[in-house]
C-alpha positions in Angstrom: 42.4 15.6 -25.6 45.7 13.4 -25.6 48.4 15.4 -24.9 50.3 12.3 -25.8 53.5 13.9 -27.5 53.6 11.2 -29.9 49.7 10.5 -30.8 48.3 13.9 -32.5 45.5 15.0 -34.6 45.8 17.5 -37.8 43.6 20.7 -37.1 41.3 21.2 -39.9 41.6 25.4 -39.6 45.3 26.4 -38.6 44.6 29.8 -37.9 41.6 29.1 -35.8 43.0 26.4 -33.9 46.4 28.2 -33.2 44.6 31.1 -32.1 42.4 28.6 -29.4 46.0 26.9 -28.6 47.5 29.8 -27.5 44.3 30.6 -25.5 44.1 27.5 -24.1 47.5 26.6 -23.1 48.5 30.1 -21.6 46.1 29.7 -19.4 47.2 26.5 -18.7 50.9 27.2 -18.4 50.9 30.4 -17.2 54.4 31.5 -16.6 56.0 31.3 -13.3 59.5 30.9 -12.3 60.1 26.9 -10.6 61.3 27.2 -6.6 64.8 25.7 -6.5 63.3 23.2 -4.1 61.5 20.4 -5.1 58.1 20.7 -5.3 57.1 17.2 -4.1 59.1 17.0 -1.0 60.6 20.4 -0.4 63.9 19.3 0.2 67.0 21.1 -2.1 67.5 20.0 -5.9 70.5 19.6 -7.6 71.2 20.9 -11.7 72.3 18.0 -13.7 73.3 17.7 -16.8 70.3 18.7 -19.0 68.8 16.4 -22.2 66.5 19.8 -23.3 68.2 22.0 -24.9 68.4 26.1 -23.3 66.8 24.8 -20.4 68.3 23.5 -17.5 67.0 20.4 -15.7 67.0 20.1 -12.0 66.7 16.3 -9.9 65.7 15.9 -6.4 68.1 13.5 -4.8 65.6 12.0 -2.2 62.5 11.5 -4.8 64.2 11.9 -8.0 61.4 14.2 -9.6 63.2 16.1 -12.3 61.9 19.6 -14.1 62.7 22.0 -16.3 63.9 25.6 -13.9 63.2 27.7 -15.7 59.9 26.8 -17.6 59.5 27.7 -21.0 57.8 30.8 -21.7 54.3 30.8 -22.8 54.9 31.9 -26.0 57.5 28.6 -26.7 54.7 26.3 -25.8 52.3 28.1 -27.8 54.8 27.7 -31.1 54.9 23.7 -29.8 51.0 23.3 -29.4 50.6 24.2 -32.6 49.6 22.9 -36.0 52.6 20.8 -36.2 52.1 19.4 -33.0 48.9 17.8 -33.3 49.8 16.6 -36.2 47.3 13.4 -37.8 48.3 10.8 -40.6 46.9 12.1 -43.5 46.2 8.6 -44.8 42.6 6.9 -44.5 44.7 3.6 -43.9 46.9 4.9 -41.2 44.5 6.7 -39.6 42.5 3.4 -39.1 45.2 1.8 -37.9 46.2 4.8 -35.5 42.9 4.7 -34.1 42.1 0.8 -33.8 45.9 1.1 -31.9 44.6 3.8 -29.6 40.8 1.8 -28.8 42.6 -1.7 -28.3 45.0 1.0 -25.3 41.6 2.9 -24.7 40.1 -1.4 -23.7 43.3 -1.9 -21.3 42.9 1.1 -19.4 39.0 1.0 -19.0 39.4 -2.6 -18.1 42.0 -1.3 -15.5 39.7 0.9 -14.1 36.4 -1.5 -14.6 37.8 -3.9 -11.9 37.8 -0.8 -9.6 34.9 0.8 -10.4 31.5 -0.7 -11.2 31.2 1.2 -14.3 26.9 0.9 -14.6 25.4 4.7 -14.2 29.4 5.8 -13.1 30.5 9.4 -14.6 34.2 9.2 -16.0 36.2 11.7 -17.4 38.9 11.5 -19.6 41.4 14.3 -19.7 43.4 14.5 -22.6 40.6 12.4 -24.9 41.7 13.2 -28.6 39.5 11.3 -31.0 37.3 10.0 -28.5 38.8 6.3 -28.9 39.0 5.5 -24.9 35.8 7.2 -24.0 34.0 4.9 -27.3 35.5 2.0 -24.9 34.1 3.2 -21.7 30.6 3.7 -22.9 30.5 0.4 -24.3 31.4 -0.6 -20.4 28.4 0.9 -19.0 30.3 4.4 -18.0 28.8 7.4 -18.4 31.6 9.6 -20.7 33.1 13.2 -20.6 36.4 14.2 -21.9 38.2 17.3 -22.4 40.9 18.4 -24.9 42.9 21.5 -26.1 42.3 20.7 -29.4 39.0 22.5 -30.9 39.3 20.1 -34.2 40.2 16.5 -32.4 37.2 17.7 -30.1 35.0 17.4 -32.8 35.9 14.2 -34.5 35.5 13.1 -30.9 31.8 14.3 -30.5 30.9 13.1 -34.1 32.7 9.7 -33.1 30.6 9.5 -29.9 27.7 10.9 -31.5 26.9 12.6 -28.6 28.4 16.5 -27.4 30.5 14.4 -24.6 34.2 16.4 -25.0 34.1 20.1 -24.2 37.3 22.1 -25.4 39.5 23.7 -22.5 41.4 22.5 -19.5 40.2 21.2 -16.0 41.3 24.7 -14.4 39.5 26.7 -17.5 36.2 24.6 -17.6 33.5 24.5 -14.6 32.7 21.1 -13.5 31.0 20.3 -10.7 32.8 19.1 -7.8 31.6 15.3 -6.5 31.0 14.5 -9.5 33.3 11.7 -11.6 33.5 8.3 -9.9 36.8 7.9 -12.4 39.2 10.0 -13.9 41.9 9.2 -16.5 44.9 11.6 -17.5 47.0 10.1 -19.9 49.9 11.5 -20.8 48.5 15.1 -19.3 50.6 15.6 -16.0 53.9 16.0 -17.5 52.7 18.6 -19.4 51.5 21.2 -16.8 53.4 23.7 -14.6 51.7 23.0 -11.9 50.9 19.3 -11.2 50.1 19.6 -7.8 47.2 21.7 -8.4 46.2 19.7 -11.0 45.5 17.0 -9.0 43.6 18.7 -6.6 41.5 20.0 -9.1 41.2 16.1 -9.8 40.2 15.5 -6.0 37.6 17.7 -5.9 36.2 16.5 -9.1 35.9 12.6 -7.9 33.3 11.3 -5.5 34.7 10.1 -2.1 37.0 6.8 -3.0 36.7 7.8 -6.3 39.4 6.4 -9.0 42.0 8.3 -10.5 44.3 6.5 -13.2 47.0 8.6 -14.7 50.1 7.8 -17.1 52.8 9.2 -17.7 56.6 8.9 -18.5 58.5 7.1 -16.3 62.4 7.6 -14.6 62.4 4.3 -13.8 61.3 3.3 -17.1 64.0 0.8 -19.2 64.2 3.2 -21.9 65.3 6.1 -19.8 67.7 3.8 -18.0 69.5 2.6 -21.4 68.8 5.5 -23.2 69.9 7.9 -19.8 70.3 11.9 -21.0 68.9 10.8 -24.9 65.8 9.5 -23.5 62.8 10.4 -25.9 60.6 11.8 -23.2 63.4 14.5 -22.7 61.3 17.4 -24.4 60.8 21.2 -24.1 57.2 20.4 -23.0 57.5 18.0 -20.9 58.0 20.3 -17.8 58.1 17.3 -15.2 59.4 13.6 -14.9 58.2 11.1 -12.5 59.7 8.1 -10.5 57.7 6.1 -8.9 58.6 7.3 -5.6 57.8 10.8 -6.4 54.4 10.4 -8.3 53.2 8.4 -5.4 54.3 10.9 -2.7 52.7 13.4 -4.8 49.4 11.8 -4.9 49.6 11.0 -1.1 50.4 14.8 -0.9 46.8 15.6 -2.9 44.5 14.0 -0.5 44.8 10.2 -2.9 45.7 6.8 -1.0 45.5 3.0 -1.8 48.1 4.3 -4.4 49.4 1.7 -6.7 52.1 2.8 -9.4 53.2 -0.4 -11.8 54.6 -0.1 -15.5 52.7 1.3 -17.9 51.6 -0.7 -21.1 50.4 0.5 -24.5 49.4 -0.9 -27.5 52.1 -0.1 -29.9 52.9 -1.3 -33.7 56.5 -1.6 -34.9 55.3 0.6 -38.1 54.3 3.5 -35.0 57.3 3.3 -33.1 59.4 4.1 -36.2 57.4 6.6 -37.1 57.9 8.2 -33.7 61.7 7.8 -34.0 61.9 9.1 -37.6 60.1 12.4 -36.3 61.6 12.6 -32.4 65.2 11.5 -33.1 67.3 9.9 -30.8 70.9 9.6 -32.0 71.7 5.7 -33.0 68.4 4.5 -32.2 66.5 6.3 -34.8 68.2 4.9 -37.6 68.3 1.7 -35.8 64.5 1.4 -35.7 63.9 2.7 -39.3 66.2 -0.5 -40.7 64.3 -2.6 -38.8 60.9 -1.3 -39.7 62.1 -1.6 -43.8 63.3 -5.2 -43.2 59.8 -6.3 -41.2 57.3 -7.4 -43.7 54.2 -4.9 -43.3 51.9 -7.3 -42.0 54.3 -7.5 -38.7 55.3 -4.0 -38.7 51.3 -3.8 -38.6 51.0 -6.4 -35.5 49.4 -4.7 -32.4 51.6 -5.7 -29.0 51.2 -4.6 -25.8 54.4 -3.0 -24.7 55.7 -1.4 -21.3 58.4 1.0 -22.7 58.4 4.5 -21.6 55.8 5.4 -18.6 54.4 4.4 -15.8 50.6 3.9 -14.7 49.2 5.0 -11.4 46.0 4.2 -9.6 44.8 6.0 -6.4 42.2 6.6 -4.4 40.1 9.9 -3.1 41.2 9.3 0.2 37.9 10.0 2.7 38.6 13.2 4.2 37.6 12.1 7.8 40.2 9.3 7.7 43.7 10.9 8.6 46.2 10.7 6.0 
């Protein structure tokens, strides 16, 4: 799966795959109430003023995690993970471009991890794997591939991509894999998305070896576009139930049994025809119709150019900390 709010697939059966959405993401998200505390470093929260609409946003003043209190229902994230959501370019031209986009950010995060992790006979597993782009890259690393995603159709296209049955439809809680097992993981654009991202990443400890890799992105506080773009900031959705800093992703990590953390910015490979088709379906006031005259004066062979951009995340790296070292 991605659950990359901005990079979605088109299911091929909508009844089918809203019925295995709202399976799969109420288990996922089932509904519980957020302590007013924060749940990284305990210490009180403060409301501020909130960029989601009916749902108020809280901000811990000592690691500025911010999150939605209270979470949406289940039943609002269902109508979200929906067909609309995973929604694919229905183009054959597009689509290659999407997915040559998504391999050439697939190569810069398997590199990442490469130079950490021999990959030759290593298990990795991508959470959130979508077409199977990334994983395509791994294999051709030497790694030996898994992936999961939500999405019963994208899971397919993935496995017909890989040719191979590599991507198994569900969530780390909902799926049994063994424990010890993945000398890397990747989560891209997954932690954000679940209400309880603590237990997520143990679930992700248990999975890696000891001094296994764990690589995960995800939208960033610190970011430049949340600083100039403050309360209108794109990331500011219904489903995204968390937002990182730097400081509070890494204490989290430290928190879930992970050292040698490293959190830098995170870098995609982005075209300017993509980012203003982003815009033109998430719109930000000003800067939607700001990007959409630029992309009509850019001739399409530049609006077509991949770059690698840091814009809105952050990428962390840590380490399965060896439980006989004390943290």
């Amino acid at each position: 799966m991605s659950i990359i709010c901005i990079e979605c697939t088109e299911p091929a059966d909508r009844s089918l795959t809203r019925q295995n959405a709202d399976t799969i993401w109420g288990s996922l998200h089932s509904r519980r109430h957020t302590s007013p505390r924060c749940p990284v470093c305990e210490r009180p929260t403060l409301l501020r003023r909130s960029a989601v609409p009916n749902y108020a946003l809280r901000a811990c003043p000592k690691c500025r995690l911010e999150f939605l209190d209270p979470q949406p229902a289940d039943s609002v994230l269902a109508a979200i993970y929906s067909d609309d959501y995973f929604l694919g370019e229905r183009g054959a031209e597009t689509a290659e471009r999407r997915s040559k986009m998504k391999s050439a950010t697939g190569a810069f995060y398997i590199d990442t991890l490469a130079r950490l992790v021999r990959p030759e006979n290593a298990d990795l597993l991508e959470i959130g794997c979508g077409h199977g782009e990334v994983l395509l890259e791994a294999r051709k690393r030497g790694f030996r591939i898994s992936g999961i995603d939500i999405s019963e159709h994208a899971a397919a296209i993935a496995n017909r991509r890989l040719g191979e049955p590599a991507v198994s439809v569900g969530t780390i809680e909902t799926l049994p894999l063994a424990p010890d097992r993945f000398a890397a993981v990747l989560g891209a654009d997954v932690i954000e998305h679940v209400r309880d991202p603590e237990g997520l990443l143990l679930r992700i400890r248990e999975m890696l070896i000891p001094g296994g890799i764990l690589l995960l992105i995800t939208p960033s506080l610190d970011s430049w576009t949340r600083r100039l773009l403050r309360s209108r900031w794109m990331e500011y959705k219904v489903e995204h139930l968390y937002y990182f800093s730097a400081m509070s992703i890494r204490l989290l990590l430290e928190r879930c049994g992970f050292d040698e953390i490293r959190v830098s910015p995170g870098r995609k490979v982005l075209t300017i025809d993509y980012i203003a088709r982003h815009f033109s379906r998430f719109r930000v006031p000003i800067l939607s119709p700001l990007i959409g005259l630029l992309r009509r004066a850019v001739p399409g062979r530049i609006a077509h150019r991949q770059l690698l951009l840091s814009a809105s995340g952050l990428m962390a790296i840590a380490r399965k900390a060896d439980a006989r070292r004390p943290q």
